[in-house]
C-alpha positions in Angstrom: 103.6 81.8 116.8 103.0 81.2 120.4 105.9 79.9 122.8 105.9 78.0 125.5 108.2 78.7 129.0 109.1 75.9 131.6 105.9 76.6 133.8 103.9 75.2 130.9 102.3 78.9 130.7 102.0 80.1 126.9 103.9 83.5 125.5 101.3 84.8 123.1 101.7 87.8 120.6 98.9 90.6 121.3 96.9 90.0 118.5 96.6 86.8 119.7 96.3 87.8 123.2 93.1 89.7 122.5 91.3 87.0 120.8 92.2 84.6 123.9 90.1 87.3 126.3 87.8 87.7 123.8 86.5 83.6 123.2 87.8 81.4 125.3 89.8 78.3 124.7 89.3 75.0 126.1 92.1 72.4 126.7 91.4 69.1 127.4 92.9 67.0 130.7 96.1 65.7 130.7 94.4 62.3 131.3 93.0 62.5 127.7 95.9 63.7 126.4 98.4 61.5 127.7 101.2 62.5 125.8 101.1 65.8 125.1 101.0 68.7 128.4 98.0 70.5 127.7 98.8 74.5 127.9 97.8 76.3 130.2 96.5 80.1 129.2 95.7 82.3 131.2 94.2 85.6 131.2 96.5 87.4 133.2 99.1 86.7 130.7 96.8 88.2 127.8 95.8 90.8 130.1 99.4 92.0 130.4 99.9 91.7 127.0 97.1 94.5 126.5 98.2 96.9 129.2 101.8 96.7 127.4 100.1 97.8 124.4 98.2 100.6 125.8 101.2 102.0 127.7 102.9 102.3 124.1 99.9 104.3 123.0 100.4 108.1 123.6 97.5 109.2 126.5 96.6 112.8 126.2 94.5 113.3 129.2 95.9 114.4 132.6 99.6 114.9 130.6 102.5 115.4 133.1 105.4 117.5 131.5 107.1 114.9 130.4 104.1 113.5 128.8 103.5 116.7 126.7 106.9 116.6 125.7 106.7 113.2 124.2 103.4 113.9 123.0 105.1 117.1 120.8 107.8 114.9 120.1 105.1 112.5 118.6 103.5 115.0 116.5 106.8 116.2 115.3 108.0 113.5 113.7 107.1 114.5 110.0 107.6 118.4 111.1 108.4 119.3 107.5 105.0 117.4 106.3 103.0 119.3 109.3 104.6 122.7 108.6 103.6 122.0 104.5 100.2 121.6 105.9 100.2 124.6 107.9 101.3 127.0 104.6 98.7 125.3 102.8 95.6 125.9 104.8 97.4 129.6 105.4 97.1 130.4 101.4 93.7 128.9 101.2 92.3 130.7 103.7 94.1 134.5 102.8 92.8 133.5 99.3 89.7 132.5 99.8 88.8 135.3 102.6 90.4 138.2 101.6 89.5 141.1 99.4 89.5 141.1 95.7 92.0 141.5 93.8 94.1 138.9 95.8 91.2 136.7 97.5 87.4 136.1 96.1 86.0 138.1 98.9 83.7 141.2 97.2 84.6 144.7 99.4 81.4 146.2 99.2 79.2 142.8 100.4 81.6 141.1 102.3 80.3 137.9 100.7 82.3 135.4 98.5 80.0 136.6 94.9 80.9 137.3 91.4 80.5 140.7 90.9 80.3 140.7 86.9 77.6 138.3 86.7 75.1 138.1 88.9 73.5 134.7 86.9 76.9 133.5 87.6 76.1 133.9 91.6 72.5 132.5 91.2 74.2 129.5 89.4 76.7 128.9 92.1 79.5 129.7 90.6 82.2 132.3 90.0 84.8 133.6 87.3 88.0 133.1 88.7 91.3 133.4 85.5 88.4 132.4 83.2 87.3 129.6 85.0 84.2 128.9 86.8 84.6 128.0 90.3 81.7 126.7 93.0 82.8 128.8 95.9 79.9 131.1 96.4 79.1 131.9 99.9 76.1 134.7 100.5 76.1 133.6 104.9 78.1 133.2 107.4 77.2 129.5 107.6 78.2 129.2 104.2 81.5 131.4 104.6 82.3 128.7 107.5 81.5 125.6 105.7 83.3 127.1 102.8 86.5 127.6 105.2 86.8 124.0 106.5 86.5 122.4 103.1 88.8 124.5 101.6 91.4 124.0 105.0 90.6 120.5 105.4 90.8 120.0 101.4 94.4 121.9 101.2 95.7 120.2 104.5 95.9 116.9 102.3 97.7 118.2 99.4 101.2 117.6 101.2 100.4 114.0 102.6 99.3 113.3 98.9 102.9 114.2 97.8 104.3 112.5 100.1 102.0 108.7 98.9 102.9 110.0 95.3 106.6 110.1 95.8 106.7 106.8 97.5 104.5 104.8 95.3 106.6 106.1 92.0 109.6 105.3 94.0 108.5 101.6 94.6 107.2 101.2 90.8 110.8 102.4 89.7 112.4 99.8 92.3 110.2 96.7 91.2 110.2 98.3 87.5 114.4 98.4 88.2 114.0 94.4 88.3 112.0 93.4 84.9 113.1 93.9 81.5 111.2 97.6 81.5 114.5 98.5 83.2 116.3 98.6 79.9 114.6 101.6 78.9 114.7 103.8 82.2 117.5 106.3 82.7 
C-alpha cells in the first residue's frame, strides 16, 4: 500500500501513518541488507499525513466567516433529513406539553396525569385512544426528562427511514440478481 519516491522516503496512507507514530519500526542497515535499500520512515512524513487529516475535519472553535459558512454548509447537506427532524421533535413536544384535548397535559394540574383514573396515574401510566401509555410526569424534573426522551426519541424516526429505504433498496438490487427475481415486479 505504501510507495516509495526517489529519495528512498516512504508515501504512507494515514491509517498507516498513525500506527508508524504510534510504535516504531526498525530497519536494519544497508550492510545487512545488501540488496535491498532499507526505507527510510520518518515521522515528519506521518506527521503531515495527520495534520492533512485534521485540516479536512470541520473545527468549530474560533470560526472565521468563512468557517461558519462551511460549517452550515456541512450541516446542510441532508437539509431535508434535518428539517424532518425538526417537524418531528415540534409535534412531540406540542403533543406531549400542551393542553388536553390535543396534548396529554391536564389544565387544572399542569401535570402530564390521567384524569379518569387516578390508579392509572399511580401505575404510571395513562389512557391515551384506549391505549395505555408510560408518560406520566407529576415534577418538573420529570416533565424535563419526559421532554428529551420524547425529542431525542422522535428526532430518530427520520434517519430510521432513511437506513430502511436503503437497506430494502440493496436487498431488491442483490435479490434483482438470484432466481427470487422471477417473482418481483
Amino acid at each position: 500500500m505504501s510507495s516509495e519516491n526517489e529519495r528512498g522516503i516512504v508515501d504512507i496512507p494515514l491509517g498507516d501513518a498513525i500506527d508508524v507514530v504510534q510504535r516504531p519500526i526498525l530497519s536494519q542497515p544497508d550492510d545487512q541488507q545488501p540488496n535491498s535499500r532499507s526505507a527510510l520512515i520518518t515521522t515528519s512524513a506521518a506527521a503531515a499525513a495527520i495534520e492533512r487529516r485534521k485540516a479536512s475535519i470541520v473545527d468549530t472553535s474560533n470560526l472565521s466567516p468563512t468557517g461558519v459558512k462551511r460549517y452550515v454548509r456541512h450541516l446542510l447537506v441532508f437539509r431535508s433529513v434535518k428539517i424532518a427532524q425538526f417537524l418531528c421533535v415540534c409535534y412531540i413536544l406540542l403533543l406531549t406539553f400542551t393542553n388536553a384535548p390535543f396534548g396529554l397535559r391536564d389544565p387544572a394540574t399542569g401535570w402530564i396525569i390521567d384524569t379518569r383514573s387516578p390508579a392509572n396515574t399511580a401505575r404510571g401510566v395513562i389512557m391515551v385512544n384506549g391505549a395505555a401509555r408510560a408518560v406520566v410526569a407529576q415534577s418538573h424534573l420529570q416533565m424535563f426528562c419526559l421532554g428529551v426522551s420524547r425529542m431525542s426519541a422522535f428526532s430518530m424516526y427520520p434517519v430510521f427511514v432513511c437506513v430502511f429505504l436503503t437497506k430494502c433498496r440493496a436487498l431488491v438490487n442483490y435479490l434483482s440478481g438470484t432466481p427470487v427475481s422471477m417473482f418481483m415486479i
